[in-house]
PAFI-310280 format. One record per atom (N, C-alpha, C): residue number from 1; residue in three letters; x, z, y. Coordinates in Angstrom, 1 decimal. Layout:
BEGIN
+-----+------+--------+--------+--------+
| pos | code |     xx |     zz |     yy |
+-----+------+--------+--------+--------+
| NUM |  ALA |      X |      Z |      Y |
...
+-----+------+--------+--------+--------+
This chain:
BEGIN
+-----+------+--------+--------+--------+
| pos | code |     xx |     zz |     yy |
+-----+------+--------+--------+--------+
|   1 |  UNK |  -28.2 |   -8.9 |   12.5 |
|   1 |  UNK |  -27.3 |   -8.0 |   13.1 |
|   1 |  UNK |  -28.0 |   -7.4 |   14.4 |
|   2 |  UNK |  -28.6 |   -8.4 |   14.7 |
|   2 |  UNK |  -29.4 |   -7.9 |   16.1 |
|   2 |  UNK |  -30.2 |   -6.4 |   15.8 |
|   3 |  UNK |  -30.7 |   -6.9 |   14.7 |
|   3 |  UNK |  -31.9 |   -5.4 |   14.1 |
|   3 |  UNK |  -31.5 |   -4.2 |   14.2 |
|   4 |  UNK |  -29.8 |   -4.6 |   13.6 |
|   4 |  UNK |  -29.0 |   -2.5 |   13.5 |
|   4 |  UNK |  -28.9 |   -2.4 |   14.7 |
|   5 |  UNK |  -28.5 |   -3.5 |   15.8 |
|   5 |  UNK |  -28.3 |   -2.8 |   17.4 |
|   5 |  UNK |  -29.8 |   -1.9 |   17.5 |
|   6 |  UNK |  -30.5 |   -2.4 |   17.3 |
|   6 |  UNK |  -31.9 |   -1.7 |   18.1 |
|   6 |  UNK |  -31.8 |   -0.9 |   17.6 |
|   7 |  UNK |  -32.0 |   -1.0 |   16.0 |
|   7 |  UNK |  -32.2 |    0.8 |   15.1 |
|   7 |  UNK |  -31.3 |    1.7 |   15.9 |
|   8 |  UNK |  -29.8 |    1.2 |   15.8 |
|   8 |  UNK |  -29.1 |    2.0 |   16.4 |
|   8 |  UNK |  -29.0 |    3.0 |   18.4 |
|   9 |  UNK |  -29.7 |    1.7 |   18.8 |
|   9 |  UNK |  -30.6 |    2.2 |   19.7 |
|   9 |  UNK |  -31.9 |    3.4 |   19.7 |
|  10 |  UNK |  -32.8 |    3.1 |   18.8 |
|  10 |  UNK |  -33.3 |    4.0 |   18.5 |
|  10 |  UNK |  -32.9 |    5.0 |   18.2 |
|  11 |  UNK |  -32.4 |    5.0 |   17.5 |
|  11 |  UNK |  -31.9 |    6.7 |   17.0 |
|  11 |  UNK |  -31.1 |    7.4 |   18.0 |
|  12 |  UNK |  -30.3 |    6.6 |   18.8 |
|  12 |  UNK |  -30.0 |    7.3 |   19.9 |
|  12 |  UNK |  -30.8 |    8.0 |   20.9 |
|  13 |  UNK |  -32.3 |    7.2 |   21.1 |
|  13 |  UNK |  -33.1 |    7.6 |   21.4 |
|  13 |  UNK |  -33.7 |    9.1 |   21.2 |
|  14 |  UNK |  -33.6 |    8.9 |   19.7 |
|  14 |  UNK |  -34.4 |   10.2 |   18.9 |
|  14 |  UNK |  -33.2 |   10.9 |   18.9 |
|  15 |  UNK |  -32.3 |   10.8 |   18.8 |
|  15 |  UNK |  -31.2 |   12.3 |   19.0 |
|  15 |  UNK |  -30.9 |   12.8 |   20.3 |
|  16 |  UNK |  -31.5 |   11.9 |   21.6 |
|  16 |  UNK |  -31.3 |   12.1 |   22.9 |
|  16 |  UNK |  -32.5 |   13.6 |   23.5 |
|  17 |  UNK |  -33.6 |   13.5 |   22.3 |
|  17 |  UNK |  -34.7 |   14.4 |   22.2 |
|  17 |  UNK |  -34.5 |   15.4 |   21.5 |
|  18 |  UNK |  -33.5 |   15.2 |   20.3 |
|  18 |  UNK |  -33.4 |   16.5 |   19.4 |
|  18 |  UNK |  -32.8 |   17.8 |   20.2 |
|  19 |  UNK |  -32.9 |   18.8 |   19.5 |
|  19 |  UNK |  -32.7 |   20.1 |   19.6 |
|  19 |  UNK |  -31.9 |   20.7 |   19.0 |
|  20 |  UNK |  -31.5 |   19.9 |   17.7 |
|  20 |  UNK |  -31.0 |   20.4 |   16.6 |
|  20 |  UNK |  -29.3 |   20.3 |   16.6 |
|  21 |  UNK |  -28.5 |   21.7 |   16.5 |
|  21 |  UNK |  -26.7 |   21.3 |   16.5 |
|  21 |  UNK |  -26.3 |   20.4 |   16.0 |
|  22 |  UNK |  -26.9 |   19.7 |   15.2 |
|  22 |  UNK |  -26.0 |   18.6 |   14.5 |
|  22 |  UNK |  -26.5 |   17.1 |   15.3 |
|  23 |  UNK |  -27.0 |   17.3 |   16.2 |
|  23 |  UNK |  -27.3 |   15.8 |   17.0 |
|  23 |  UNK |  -26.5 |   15.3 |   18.4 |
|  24 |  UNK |  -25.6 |   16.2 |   18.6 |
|  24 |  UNK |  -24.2 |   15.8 |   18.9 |
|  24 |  UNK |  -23.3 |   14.9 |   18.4 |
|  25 |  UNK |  -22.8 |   15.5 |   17.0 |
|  25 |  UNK |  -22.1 |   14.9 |   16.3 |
|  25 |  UNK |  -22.8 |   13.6 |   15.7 |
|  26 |  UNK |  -24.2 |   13.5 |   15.5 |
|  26 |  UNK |  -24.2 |   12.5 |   14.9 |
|  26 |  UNK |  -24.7 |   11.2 |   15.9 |
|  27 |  UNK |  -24.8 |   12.2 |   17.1 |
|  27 |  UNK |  -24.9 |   10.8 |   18.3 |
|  27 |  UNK |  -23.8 |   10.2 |   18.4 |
|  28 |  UNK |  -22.3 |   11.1 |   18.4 |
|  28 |  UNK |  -21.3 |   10.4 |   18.1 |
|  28 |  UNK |  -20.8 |    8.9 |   17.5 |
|  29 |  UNK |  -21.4 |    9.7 |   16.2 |
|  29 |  UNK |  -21.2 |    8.9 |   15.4 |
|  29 |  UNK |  -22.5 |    7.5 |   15.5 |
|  30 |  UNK |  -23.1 |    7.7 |   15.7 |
|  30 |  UNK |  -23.8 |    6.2 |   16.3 |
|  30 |  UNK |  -23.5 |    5.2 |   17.2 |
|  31 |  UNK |  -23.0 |    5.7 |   18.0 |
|  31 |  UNK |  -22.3 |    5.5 |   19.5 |
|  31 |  UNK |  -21.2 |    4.8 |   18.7 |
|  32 |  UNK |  -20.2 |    5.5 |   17.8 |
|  32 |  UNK |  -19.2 |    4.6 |   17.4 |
|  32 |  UNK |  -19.8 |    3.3 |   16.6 |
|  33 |  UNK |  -20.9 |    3.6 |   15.7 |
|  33 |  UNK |  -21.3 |    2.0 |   15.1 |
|  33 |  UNK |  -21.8 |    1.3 |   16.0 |
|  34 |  UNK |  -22.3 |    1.4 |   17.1 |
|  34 |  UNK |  -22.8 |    0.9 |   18.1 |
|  34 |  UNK |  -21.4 |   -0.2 |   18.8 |
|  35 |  UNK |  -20.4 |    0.9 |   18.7 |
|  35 |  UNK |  -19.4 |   -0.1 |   19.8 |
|  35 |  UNK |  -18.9 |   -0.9 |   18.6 |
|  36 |  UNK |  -18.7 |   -0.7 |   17.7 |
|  36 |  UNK |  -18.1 |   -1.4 |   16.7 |
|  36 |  UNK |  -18.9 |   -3.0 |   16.5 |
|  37 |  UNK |  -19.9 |   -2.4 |   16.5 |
|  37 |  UNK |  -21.0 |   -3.7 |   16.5 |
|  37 |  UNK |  -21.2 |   -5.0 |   17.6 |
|  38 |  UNK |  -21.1 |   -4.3 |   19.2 |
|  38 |  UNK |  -20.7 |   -5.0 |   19.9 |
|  38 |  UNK |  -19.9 |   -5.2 |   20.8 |
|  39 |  UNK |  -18.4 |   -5.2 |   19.9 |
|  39 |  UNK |  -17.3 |   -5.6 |   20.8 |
|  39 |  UNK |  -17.3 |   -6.6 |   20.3 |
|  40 |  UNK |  -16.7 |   -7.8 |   21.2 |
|  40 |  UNK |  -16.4 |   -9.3 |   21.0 |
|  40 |  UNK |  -15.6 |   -9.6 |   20.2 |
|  41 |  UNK |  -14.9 |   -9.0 |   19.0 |
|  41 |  UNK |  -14.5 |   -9.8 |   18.1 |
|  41 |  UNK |  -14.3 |   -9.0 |   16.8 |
|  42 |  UNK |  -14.4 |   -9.5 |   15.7 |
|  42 |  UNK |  -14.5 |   -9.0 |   14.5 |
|  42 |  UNK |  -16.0 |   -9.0 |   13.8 |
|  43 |  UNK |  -16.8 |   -9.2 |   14.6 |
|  43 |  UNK |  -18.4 |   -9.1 |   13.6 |
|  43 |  UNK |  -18.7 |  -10.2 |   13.7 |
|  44 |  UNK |  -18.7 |  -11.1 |   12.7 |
|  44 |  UNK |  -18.8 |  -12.5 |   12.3 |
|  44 |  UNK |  -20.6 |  -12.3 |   12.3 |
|  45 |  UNK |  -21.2 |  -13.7 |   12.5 |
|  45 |  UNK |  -22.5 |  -13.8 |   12.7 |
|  45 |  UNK |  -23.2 |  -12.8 |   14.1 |
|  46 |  UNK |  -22.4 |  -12.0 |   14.6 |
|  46 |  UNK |  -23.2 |  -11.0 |   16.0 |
|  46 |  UNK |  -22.2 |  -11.8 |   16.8 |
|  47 |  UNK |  -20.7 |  -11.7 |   16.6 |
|  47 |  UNK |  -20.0 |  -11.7 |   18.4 |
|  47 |  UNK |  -19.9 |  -13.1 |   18.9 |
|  48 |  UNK |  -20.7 |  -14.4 |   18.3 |
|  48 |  UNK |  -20.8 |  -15.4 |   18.9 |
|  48 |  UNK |  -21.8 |  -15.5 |   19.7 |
|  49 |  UNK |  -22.8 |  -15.1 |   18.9 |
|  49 |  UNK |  -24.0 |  -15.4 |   19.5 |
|  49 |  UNK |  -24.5 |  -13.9 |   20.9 |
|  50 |  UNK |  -24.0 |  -12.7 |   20.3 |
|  50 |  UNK |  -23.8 |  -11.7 |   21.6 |
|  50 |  UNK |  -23.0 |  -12.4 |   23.0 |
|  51 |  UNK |  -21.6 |  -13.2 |   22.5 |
|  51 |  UNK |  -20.8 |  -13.4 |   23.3 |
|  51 |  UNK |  -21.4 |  -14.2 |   24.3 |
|  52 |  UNK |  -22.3 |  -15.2 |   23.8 |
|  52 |  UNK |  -23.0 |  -16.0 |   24.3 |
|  52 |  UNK |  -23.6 |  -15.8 |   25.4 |
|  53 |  UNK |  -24.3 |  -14.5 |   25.0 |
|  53 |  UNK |  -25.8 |  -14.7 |   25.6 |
|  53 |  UNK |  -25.4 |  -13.5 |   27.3 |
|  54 |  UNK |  -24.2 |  -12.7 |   26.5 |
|  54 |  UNK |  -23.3 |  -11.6 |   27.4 |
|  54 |  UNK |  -22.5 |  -12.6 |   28.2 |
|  55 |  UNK |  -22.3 |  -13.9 |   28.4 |
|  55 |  UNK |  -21.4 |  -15.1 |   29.2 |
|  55 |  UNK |  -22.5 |  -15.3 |   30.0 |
|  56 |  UNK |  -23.5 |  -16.2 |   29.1 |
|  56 |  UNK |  -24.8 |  -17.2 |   30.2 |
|  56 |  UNK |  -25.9 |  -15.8 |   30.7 |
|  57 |  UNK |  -25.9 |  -14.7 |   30.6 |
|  57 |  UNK |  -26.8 |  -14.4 |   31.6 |
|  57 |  UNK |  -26.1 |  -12.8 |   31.7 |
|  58 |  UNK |  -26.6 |  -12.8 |   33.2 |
|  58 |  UNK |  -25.9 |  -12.1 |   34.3 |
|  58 |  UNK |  -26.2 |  -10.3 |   33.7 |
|  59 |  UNK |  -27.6 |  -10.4 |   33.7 |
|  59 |  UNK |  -28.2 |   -9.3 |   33.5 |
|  59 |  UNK |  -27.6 |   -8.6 |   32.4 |
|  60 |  UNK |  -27.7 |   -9.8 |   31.1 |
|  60 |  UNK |  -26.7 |   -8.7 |   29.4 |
|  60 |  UNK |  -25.3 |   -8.1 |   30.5 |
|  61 |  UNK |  -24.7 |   -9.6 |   30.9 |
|  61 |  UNK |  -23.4 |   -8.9 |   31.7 |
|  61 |  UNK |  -23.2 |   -7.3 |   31.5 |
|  62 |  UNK |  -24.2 |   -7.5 |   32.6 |
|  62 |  UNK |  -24.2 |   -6.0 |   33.4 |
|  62 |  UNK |  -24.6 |   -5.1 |   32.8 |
|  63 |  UNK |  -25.3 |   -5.3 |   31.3 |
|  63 |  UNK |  -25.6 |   -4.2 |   30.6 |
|  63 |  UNK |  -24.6 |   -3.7 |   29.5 |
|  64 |  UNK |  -23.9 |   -5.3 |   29.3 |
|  64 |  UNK |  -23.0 |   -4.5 |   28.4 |
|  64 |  UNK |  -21.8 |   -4.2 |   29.0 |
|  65 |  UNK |  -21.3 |   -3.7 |   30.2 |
|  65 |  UNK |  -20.4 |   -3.1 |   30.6 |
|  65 |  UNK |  -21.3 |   -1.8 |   31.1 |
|  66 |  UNK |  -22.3 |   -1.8 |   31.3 |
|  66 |  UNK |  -22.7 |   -0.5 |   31.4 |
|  66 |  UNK |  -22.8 |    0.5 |   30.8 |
|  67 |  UNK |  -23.2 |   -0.3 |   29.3 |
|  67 |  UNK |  -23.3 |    0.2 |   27.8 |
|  67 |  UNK |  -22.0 |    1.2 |   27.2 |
|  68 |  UNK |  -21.3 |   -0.4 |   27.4 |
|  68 |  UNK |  -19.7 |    0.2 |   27.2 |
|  68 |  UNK |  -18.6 |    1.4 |   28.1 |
|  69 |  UNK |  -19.3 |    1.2 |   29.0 |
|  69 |  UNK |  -18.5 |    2.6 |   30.1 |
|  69 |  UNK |  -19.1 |    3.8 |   29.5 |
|  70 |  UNK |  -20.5 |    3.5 |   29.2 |
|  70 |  UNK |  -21.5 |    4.9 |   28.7 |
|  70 |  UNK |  -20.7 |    5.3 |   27.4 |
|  71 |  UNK |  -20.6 |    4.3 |   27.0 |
|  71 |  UNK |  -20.1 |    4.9 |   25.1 |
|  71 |  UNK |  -18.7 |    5.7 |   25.5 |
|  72 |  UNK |  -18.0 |    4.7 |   26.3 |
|  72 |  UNK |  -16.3 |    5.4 |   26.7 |
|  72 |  UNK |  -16.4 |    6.8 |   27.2 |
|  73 |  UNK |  -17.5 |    6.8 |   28.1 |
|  73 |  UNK |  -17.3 |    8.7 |   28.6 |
|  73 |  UNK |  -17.9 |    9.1 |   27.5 |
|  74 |  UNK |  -18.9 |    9.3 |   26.8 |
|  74 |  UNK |  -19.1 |    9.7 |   25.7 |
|  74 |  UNK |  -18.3 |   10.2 |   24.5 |
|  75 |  UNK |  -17.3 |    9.3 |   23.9 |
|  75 |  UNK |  -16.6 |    9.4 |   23.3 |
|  75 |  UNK |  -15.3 |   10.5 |   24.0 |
|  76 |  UNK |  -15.0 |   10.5 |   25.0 |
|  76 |  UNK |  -13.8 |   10.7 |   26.0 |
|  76 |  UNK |  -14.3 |   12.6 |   25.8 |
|  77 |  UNK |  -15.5 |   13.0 |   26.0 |
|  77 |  UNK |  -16.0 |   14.5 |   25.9 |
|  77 |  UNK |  -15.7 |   14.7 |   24.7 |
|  78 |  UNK |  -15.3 |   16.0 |   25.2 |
|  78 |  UNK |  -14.9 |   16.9 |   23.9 |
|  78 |  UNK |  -16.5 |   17.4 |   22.8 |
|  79 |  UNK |  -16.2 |   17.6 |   21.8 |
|  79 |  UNK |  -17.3 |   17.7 |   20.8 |
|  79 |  UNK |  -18.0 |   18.9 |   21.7 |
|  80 |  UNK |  -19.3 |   19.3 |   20.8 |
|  80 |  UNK |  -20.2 |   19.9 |   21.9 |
|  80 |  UNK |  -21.6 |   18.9 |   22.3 |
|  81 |  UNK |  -22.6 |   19.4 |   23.4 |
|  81 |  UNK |  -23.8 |   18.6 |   23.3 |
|  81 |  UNK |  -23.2 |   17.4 |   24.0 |
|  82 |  UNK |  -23.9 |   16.5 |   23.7 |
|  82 |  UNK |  -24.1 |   15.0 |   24.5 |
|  82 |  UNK |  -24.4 |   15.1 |   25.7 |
+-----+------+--------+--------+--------+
C-alpha cells in the first residue's frame, strides 16, 4: 500500500507540471485516492501501520496534517486549474 501512496504522489507531481486541461480534473481525482488511502480507518493492511508511524514520529505528524489541510483546500476550489 505504501507503493500507491508514492505513485500517487508521483503523478501529482507530473500533473503539477502539465499544461494540459484535463490535469485539473485528474489531479482531483488523485488527491481523492490519495485521502482515501490515508485516512485512519477503513484501509486494512495501510491504517495500522500509517497510524503508527503518524503517532511515534513527530515529523509524519506534521506532514500528514499538512497533507491533509492541502488536499481539503484543494478539493474545497471550485473545478478549474489546481
Amino acid at each position: 500500500m505504501a507503493a500507491r501512496a508514492v505513485a500517487l504522489i508521483a503523478r501529482l507531481d507530473e500533473l503539477a507540471e502539465a499544461d494540459g486541461k484535463d490535469a485539473p480534473a485528474e489531479m482531483r481525482g488523485v488527491i481523492a485516492r490519495l485521502r482515501t488511502l490515508v485516512r485512519f480507518e477503513g484501509n486494512e493492511g495501510f491504517t495500522g501501520p500509517y497510524r503508527e508511524i503518524v503517532e511515534a514520529v513527530p515529523d509524519a505528524l506534521v506532514a500528514h496534517v499538512s497533507s491533509s489541510r492541502a488536499c481539503c483546500r484543494i478539493s474545497a476550489r471550485p473545478a478549474g486549474p489546481v
